[in-house]
mmCIF file of the N, C-alpha and C atoms, coordinates in Angstrom:
data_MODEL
# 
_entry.id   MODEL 
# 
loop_
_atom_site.group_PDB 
_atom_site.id 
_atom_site.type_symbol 
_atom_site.label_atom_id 
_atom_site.label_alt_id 
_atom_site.label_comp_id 
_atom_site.label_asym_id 
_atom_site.label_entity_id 
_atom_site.label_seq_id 
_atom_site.pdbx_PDB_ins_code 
_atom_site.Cartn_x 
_atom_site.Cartn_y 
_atom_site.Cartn_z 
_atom_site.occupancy 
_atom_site.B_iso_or_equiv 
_atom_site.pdbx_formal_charge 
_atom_site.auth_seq_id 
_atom_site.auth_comp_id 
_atom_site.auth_asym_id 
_atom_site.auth_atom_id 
_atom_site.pdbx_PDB_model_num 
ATOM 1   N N  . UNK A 1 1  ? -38.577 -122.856 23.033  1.00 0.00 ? 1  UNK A N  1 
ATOM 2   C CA . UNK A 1 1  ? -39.032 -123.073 21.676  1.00 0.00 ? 1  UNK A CA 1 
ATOM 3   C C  . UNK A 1 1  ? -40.295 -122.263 21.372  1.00 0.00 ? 1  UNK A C  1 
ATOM 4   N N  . UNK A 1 2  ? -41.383 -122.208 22.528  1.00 0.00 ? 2  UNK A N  1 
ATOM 5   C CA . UNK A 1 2  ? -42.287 -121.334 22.245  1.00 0.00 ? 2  UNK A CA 1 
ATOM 6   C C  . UNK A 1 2  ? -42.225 -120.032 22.052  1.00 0.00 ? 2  UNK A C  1 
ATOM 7   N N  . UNK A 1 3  ? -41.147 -119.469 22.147  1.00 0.00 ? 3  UNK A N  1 
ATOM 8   C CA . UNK A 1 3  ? -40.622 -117.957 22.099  1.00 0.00 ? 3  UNK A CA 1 
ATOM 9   C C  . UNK A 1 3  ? -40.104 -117.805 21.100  1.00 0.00 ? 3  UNK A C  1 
ATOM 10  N N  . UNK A 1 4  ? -39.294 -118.382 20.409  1.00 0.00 ? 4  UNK A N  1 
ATOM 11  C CA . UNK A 1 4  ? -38.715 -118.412 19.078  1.00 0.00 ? 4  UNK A CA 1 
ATOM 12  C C  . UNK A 1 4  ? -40.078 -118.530 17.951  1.00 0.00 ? 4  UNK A C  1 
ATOM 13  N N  . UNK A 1 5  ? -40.892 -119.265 18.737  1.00 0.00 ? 5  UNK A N  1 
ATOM 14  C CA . UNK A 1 5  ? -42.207 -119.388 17.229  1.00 0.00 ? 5  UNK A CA 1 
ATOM 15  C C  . UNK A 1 5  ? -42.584 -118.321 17.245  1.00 0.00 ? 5  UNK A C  1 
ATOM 16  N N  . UNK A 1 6  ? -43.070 -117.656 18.601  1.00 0.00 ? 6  UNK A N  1 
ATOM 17  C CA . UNK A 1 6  ? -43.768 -116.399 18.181  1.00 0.00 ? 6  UNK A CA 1 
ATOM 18  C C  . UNK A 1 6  ? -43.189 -115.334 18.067  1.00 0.00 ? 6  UNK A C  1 
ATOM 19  N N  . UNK A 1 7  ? -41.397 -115.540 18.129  1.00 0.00 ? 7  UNK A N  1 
ATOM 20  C CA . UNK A 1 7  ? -41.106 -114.123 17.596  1.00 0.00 ? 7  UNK A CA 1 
ATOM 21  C C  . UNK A 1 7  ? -40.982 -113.999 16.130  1.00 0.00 ? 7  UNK A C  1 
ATOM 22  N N  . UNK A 1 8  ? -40.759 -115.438 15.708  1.00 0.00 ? 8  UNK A N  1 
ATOM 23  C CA . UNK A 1 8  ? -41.069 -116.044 14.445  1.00 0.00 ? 8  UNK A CA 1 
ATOM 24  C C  . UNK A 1 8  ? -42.124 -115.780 13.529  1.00 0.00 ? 8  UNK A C  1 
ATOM 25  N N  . UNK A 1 9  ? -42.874 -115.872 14.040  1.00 0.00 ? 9  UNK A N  1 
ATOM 26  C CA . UNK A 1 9  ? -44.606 -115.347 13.500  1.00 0.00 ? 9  UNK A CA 1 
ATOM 27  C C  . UNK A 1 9  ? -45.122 -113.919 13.473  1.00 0.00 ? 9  UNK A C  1 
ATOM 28  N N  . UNK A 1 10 ? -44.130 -113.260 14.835  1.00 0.00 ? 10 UNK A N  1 
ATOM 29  C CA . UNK A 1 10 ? -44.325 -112.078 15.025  1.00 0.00 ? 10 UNK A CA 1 
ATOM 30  C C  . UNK A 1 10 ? -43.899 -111.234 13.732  1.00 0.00 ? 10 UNK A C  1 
ATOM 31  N N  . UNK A 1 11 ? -42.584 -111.748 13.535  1.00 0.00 ? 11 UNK A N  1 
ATOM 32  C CA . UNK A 1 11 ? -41.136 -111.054 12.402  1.00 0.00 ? 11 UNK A CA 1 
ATOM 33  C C  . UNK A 1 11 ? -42.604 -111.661 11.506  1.00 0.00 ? 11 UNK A C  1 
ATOM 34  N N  . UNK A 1 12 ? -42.935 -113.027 10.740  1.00 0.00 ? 12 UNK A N  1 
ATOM 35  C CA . UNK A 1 12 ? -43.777 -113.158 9.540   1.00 0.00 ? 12 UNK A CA 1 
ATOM 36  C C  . UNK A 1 12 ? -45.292 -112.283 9.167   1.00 0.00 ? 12 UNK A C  1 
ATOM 37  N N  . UNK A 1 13 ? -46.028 -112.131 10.399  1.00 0.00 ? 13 UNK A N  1 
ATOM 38  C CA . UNK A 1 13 ? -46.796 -111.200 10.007  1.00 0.00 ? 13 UNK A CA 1 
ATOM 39  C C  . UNK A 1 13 ? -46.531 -109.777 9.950   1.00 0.00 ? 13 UNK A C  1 
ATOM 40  N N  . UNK A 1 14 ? -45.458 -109.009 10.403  1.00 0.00 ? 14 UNK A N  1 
ATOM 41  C CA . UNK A 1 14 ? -45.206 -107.663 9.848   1.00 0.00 ? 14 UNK A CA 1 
ATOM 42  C C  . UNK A 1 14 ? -44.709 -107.841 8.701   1.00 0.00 ? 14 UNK A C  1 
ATOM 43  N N  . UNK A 1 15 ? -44.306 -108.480 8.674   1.00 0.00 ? 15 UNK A N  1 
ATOM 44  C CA . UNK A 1 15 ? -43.443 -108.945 6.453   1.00 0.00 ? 15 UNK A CA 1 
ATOM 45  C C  . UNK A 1 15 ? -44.531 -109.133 6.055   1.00 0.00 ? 15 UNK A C  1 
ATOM 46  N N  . UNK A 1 16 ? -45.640 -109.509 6.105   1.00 0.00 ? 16 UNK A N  1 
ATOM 47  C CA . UNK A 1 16 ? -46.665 -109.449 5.557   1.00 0.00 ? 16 UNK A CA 1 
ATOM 48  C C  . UNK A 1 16 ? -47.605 -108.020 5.583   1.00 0.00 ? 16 UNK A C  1 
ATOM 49  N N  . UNK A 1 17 ? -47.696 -107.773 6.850   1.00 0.00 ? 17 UNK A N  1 
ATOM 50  C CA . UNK A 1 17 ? -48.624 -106.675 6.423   1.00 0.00 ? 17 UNK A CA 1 
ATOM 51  C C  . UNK A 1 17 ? -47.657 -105.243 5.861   1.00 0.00 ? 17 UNK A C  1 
ATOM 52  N N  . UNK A 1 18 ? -46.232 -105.379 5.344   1.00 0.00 ? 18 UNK A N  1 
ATOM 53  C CA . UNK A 1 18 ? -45.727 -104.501 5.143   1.00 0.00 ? 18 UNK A CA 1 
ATOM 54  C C  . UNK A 1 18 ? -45.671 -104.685 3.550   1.00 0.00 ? 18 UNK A C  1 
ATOM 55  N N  . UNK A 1 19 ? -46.028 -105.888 3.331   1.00 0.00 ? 19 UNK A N  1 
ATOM 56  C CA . UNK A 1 19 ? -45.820 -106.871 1.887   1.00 0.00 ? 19 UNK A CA 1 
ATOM 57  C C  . UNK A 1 19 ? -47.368 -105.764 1.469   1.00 0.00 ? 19 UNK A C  1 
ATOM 58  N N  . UNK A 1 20 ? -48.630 -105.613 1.832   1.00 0.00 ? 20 UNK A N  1 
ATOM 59  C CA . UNK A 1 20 ? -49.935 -104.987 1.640   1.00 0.00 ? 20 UNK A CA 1 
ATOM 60  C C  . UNK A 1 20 ? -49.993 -103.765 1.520   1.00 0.00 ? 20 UNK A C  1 
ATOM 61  N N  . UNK A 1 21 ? -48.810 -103.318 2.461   1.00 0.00 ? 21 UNK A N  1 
ATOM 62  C CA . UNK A 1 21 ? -48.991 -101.575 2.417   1.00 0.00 ? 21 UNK A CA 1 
ATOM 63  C C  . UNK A 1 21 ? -48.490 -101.565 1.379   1.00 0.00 ? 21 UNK A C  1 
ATOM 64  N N  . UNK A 1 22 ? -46.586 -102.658 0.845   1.00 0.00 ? 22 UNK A N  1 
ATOM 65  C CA . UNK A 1 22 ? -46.701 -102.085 -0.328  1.00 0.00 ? 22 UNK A CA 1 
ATOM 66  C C  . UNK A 1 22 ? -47.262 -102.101 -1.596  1.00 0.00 ? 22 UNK A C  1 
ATOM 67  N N  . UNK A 1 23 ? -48.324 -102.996 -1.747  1.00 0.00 ? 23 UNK A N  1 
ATOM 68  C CA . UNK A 1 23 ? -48.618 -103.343 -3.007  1.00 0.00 ? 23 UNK A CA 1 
ATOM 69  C C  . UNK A 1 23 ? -49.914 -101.936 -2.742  1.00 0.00 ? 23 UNK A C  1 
ATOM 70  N N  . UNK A 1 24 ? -50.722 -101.696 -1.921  1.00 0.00 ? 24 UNK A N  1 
ATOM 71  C CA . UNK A 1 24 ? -51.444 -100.752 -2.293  1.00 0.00 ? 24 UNK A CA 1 
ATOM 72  C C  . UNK A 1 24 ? -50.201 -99.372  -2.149  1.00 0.00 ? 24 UNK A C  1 
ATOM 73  N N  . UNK A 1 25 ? -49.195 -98.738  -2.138  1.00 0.00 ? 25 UNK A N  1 
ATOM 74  C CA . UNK A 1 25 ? -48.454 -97.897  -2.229  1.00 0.00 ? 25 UNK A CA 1 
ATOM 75  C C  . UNK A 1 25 ? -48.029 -98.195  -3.971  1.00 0.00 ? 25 UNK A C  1 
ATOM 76  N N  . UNK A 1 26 ? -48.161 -99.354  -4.452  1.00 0.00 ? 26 UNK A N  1 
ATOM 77  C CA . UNK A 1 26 ? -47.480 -99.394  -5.695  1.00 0.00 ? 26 UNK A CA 1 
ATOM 78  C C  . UNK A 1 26 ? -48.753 -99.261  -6.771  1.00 0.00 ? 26 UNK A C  1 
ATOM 79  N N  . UNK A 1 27 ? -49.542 -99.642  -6.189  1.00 0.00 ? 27 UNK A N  1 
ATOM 80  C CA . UNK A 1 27 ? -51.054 -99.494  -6.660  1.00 0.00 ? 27 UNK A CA 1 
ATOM 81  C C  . UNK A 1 27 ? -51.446 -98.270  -6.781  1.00 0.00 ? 27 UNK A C  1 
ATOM 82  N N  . UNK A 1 28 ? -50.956 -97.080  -6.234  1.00 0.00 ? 28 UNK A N  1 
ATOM 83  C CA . UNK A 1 28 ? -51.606 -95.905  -5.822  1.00 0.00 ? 28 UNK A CA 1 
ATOM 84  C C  . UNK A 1 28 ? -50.388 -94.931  -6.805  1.00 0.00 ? 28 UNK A C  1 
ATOM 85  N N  . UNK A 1 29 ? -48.800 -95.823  -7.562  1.00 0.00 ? 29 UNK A N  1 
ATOM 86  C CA . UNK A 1 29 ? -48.427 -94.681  -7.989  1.00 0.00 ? 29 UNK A CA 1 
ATOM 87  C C  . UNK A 1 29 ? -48.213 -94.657  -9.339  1.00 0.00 ? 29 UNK A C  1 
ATOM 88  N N  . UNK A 1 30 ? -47.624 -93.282  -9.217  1.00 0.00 ? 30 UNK A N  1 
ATOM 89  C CA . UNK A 1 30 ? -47.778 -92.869  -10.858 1.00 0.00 ? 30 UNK A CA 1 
ATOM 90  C C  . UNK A 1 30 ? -46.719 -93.335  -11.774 1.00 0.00 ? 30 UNK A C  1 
ATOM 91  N N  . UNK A 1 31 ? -45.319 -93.823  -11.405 1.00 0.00 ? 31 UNK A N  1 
ATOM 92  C CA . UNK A 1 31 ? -44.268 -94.136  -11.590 1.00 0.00 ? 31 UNK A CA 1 
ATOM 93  C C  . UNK A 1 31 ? -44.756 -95.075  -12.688 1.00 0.00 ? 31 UNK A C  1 
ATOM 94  N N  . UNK A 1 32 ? -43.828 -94.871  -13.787 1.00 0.00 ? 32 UNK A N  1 
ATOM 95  C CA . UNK A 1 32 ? -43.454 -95.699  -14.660 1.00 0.00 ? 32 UNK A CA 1 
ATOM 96  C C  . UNK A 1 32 ? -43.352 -97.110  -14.368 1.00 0.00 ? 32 UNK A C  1 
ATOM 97  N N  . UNK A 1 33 ? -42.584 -97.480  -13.201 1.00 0.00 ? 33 UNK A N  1 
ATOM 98  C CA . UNK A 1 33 ? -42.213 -98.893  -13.082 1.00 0.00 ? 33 UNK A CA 1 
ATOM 99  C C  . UNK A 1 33 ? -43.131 -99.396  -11.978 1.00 0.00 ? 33 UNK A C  1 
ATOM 100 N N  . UNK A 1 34 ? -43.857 -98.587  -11.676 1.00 0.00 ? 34 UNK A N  1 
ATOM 101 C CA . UNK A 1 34 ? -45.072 -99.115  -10.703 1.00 0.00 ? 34 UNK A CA 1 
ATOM 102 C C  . UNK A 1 34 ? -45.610 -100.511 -10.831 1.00 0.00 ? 34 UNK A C  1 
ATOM 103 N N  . UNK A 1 35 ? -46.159 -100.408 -12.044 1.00 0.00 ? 35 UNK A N  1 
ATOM 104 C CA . UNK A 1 35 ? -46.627 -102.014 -12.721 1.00 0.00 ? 35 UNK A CA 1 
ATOM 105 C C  . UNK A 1 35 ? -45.783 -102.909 -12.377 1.00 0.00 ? 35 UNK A C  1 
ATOM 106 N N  . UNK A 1 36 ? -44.421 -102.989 -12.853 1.00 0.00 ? 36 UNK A N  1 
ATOM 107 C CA . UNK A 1 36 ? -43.803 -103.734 -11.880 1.00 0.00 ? 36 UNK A CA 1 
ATOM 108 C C  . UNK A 1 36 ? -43.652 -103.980 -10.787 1.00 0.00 ? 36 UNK A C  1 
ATOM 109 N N  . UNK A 1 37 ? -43.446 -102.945 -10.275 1.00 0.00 ? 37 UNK A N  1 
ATOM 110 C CA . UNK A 1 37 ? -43.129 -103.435 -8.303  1.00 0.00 ? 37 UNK A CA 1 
ATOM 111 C C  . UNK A 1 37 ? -44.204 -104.063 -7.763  1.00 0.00 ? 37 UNK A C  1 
ATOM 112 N N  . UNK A 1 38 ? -45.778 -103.451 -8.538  1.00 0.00 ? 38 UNK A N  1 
ATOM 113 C CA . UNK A 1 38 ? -46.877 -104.175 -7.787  1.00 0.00 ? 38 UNK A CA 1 
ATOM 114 C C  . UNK A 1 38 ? -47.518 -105.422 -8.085  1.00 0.00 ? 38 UNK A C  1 
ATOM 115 N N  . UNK A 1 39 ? -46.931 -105.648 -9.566  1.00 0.00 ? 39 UNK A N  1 
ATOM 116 C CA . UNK A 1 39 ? -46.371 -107.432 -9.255  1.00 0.00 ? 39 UNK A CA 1 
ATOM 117 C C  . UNK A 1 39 ? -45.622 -108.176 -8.874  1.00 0.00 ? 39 UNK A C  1 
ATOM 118 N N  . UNK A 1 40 ? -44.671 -107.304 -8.484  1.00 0.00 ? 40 UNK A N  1 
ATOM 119 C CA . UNK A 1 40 ? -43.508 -108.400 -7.413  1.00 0.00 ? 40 UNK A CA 1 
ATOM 120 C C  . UNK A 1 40 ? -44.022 -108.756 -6.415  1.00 0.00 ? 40 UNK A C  1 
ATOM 121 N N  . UNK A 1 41 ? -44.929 -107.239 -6.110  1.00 0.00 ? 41 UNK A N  1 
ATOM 122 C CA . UNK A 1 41 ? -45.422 -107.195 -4.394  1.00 0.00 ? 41 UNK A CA 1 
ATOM 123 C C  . UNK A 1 41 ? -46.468 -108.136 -3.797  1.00 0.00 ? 41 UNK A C  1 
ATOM 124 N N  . UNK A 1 42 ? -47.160 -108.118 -5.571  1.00 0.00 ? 42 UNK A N  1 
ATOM 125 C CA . UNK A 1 42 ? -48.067 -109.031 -4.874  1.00 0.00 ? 42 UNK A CA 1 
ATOM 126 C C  . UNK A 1 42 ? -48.119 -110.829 -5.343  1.00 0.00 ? 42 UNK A C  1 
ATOM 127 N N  . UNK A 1 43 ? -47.208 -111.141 -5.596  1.00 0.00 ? 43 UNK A N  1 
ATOM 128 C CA . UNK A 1 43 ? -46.170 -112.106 -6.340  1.00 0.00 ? 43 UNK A CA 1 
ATOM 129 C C  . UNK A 1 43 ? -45.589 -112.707 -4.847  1.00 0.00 ? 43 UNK A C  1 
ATOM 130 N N  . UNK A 1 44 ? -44.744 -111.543 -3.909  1.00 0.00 ? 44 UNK A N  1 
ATOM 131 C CA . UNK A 1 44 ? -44.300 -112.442 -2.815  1.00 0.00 ? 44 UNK A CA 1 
ATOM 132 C C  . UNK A 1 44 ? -45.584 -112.308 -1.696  1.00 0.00 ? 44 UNK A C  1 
ATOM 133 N N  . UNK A 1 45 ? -46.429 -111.077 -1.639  1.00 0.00 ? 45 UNK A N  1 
ATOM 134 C CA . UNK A 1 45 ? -47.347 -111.250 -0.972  1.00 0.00 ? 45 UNK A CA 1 
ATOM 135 C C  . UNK A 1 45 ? -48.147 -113.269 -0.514  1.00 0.00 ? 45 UNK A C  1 
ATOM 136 N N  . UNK A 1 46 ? -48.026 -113.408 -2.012  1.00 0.00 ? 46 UNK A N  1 
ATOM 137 C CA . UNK A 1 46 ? -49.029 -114.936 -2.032  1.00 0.00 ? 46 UNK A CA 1 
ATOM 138 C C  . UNK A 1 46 ? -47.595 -115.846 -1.744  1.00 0.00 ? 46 UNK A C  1 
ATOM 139 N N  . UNK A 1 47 ? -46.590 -115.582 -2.315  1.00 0.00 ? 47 UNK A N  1 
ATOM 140 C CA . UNK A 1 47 ? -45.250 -116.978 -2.048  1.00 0.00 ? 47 UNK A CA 1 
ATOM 141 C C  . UNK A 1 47 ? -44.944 -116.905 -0.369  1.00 0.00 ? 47 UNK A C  1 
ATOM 142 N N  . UNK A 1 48 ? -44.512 -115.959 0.273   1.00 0.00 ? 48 UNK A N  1 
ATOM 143 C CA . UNK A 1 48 ? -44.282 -115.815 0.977   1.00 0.00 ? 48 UNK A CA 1 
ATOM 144 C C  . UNK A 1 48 ? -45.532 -116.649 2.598   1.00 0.00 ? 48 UNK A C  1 
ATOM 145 N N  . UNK A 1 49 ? -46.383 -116.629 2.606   1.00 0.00 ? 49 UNK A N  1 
ATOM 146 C CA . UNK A 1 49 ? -47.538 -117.532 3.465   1.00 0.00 ? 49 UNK A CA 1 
ATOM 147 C C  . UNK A 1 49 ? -47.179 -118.759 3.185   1.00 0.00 ? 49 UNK A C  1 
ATOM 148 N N  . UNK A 1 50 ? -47.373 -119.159 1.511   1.00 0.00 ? 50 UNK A N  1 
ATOM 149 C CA . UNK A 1 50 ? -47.399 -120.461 1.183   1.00 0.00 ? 50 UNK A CA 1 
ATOM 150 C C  . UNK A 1 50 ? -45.858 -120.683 1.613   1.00 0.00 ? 50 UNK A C  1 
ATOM 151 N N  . UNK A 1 51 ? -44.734 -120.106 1.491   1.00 0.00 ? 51 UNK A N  1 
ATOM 152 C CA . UNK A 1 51 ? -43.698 -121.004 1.630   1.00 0.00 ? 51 UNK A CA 1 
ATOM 153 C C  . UNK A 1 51 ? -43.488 -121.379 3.295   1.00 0.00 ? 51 UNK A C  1 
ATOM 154 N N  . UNK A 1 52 ? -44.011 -120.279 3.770   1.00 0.00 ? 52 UNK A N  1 
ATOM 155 C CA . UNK A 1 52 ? -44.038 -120.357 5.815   1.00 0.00 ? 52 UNK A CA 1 
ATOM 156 C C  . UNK A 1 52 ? -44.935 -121.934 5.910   1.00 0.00 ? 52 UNK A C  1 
ATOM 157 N N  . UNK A 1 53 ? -46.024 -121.849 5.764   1.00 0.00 ? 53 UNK A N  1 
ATOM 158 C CA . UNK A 1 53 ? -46.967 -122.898 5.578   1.00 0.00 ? 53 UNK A CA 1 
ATOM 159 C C  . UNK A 1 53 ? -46.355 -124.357 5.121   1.00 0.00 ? 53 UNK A C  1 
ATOM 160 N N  . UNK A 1 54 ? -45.507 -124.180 4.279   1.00 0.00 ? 54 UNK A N  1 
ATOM 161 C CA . UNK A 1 54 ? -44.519 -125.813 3.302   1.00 0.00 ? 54 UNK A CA 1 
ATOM 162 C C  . UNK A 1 54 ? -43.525 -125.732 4.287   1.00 0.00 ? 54 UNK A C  1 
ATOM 163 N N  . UNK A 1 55 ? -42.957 -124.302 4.971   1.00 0.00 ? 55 UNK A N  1 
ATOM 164 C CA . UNK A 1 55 ? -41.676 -124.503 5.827   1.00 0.00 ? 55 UNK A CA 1 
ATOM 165 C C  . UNK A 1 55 ? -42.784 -125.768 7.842   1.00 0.00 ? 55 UNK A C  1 
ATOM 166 N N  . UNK A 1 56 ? -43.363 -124.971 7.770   1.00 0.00 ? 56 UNK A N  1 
ATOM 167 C CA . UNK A 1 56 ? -44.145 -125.540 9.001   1.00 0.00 ? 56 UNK A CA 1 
ATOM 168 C C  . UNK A 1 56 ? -44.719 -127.145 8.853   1.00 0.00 ? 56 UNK A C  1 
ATOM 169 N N  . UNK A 1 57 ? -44.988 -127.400 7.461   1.00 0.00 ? 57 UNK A N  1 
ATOM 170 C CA . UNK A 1 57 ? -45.488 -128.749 7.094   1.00 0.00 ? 57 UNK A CA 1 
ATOM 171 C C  . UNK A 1 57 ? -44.070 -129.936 7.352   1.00 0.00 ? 57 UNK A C  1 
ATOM 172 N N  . UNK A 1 58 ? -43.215 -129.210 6.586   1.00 0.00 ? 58 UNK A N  1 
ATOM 173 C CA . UNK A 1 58 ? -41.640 -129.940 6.620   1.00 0.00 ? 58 UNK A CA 1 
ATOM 174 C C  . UNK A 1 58 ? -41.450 -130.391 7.889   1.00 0.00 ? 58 UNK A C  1 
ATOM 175 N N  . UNK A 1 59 ? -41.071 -128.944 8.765   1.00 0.00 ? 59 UNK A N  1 
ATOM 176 C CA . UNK A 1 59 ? -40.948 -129.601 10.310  1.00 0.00 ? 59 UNK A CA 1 
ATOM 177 C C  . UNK A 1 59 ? -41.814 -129.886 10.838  1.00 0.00 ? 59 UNK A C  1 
ATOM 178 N N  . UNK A 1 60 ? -42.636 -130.076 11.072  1.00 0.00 ? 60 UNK A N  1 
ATOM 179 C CA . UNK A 1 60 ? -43.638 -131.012 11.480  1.00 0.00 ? 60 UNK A CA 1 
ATOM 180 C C  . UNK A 1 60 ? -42.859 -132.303 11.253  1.00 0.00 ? 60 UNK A C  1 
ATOM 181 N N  . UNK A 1 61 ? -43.288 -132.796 10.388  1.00 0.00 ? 61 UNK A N  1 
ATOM 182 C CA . UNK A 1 61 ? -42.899 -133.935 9.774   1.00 0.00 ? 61 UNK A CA 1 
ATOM 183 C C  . UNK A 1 61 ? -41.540 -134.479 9.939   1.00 0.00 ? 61 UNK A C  1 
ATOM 184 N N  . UNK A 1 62 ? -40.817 -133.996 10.047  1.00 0.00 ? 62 UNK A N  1 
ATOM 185 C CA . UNK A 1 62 ? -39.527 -133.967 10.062  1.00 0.00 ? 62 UNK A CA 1 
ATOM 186 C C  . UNK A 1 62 ? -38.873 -134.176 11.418  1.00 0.00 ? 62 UNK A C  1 
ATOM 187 N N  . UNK A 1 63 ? -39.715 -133.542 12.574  1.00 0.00 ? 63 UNK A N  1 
ATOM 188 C CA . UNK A 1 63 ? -39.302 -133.451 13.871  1.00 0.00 ? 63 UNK A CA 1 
ATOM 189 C C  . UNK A 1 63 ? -39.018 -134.872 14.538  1.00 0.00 ? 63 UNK A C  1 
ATOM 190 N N  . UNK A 1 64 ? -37.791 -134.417 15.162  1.00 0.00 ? 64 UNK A N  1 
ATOM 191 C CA . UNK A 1 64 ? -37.582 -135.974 16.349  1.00 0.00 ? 64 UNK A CA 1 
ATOM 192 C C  . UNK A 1 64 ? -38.389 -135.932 17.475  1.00 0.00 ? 64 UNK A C  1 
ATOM 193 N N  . UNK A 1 65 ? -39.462 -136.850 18.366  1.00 0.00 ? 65 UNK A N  1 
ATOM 194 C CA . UNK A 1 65 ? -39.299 -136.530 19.507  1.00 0.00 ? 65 UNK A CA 1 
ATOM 195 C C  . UNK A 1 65 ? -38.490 -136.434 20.408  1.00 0.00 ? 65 UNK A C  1 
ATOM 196 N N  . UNK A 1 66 ? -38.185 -135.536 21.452  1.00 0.00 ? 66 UNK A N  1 
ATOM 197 C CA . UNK A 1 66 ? -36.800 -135.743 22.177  1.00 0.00 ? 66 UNK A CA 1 
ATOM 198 C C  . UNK A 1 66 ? -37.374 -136.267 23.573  1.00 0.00 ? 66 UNK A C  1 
ATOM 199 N N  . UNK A 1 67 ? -36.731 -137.582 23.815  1.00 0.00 ? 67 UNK A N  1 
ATOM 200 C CA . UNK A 1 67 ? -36.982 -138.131 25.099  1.00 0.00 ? 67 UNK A CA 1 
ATOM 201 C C  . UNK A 1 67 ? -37.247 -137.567 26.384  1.00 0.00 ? 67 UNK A C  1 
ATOM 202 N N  . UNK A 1 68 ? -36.684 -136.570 26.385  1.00 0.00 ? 68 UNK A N  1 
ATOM 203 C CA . UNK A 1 68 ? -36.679 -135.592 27.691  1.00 0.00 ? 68 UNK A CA 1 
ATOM 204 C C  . UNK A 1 68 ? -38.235 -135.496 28.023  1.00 0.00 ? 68 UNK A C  1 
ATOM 205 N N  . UNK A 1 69 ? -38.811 -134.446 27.198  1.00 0.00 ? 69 UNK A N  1 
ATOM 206 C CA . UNK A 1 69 ? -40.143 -133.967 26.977  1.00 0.00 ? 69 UNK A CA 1 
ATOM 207 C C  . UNK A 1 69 ? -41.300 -135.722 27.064  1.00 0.00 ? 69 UNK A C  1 
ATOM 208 N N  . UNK A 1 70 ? -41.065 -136.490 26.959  1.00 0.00 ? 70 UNK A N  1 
ATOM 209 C CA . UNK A 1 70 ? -41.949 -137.848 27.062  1.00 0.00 ? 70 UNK A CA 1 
ATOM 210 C C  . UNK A 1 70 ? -41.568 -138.220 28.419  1.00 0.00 ? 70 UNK A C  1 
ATOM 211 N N  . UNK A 1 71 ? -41.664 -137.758 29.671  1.00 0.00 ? 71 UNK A N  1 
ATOM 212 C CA . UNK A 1 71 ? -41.382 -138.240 31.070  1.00 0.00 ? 71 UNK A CA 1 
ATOM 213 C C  . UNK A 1 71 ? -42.705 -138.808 31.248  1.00 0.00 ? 71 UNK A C  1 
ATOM 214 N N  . UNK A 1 72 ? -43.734 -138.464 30.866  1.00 0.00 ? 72 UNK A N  1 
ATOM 215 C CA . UNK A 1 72 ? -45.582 -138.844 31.294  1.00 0.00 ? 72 UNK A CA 1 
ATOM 216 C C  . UNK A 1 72 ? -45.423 -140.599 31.132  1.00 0.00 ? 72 UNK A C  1 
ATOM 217 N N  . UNK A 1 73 ? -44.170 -141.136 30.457  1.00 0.00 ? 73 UNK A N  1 
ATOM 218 C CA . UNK A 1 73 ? -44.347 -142.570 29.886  1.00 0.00 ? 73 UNK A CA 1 
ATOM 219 C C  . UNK A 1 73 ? -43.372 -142.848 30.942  1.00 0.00 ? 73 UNK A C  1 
ATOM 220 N N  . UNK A 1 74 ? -42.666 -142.075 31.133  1.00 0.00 ? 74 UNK A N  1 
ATOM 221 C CA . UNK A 1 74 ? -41.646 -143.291 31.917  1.00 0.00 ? 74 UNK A CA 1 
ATOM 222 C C  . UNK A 1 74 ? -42.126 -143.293 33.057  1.00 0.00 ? 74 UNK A C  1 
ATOM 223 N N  . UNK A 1 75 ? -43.365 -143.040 33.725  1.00 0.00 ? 75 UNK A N  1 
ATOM 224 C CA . UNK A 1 75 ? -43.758 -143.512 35.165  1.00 0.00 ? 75 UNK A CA 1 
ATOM 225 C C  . UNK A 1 75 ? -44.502 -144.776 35.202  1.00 0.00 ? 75 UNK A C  1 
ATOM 226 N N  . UNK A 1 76 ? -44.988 -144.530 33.694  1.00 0.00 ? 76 UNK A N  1 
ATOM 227 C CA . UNK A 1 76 ? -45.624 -146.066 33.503  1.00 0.00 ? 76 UNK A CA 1 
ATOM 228 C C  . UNK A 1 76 ? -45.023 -147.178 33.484  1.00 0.00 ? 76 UNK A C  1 
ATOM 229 N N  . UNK A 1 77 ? -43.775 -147.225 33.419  1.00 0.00 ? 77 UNK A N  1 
ATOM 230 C CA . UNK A 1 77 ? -42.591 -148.264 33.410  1.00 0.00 ? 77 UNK A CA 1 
ATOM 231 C C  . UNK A 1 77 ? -42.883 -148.926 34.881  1.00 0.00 ? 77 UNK A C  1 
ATOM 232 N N  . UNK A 1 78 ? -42.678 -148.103 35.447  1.00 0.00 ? 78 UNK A N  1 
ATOM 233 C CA . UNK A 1 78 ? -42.247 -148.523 37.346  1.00 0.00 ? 78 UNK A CA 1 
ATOM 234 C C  . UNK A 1 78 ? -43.438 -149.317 37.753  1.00 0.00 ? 78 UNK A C  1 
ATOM 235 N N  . UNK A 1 79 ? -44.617 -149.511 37.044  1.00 0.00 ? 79 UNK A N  1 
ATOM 236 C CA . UNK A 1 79 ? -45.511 -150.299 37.585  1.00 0.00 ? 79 UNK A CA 1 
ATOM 237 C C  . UNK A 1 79 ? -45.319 -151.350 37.378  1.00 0.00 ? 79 UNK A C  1 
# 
């Protein structure tokens, strides 16, 4: 599970810092529709954290403990 988060996080912060290059690339051009793209860009720039952040709050919350992983309790039983 710890490998999946951080390849997880890994994949979310290059979407992010690729989300920056493009808004200063859209920032920097001359194109007609520039104005647009560099409010999309920076539109998912800000959704995109916040929704990782609401996705991480959910599971949290949401998670089962799984019995396996709680062995530290079951020695306390045997006393």
């Amino acid at each position: 599970m710890k490998n999946a988060k951080r390849i997880l996080a890994l994949i979310a912060a290059i979407l992010l810092f690729g989300m920056y290059l493009s808004t200063l690339i859209f920032a920097l051009m001359g194109s007609p529709h520039s104005i647009d793209l560099l409010w999309a860009s920076v539109a998912c720039t800000i959704i995109l954290p916040v929704l990782l952040y609401a996705y991480t709050l959910v599971f949290k919350l949401t998670r089962h403990d799984d019995p396996d992983q709680d062995h530290d309790h079951a020695s306390d039983d045997t006393i």
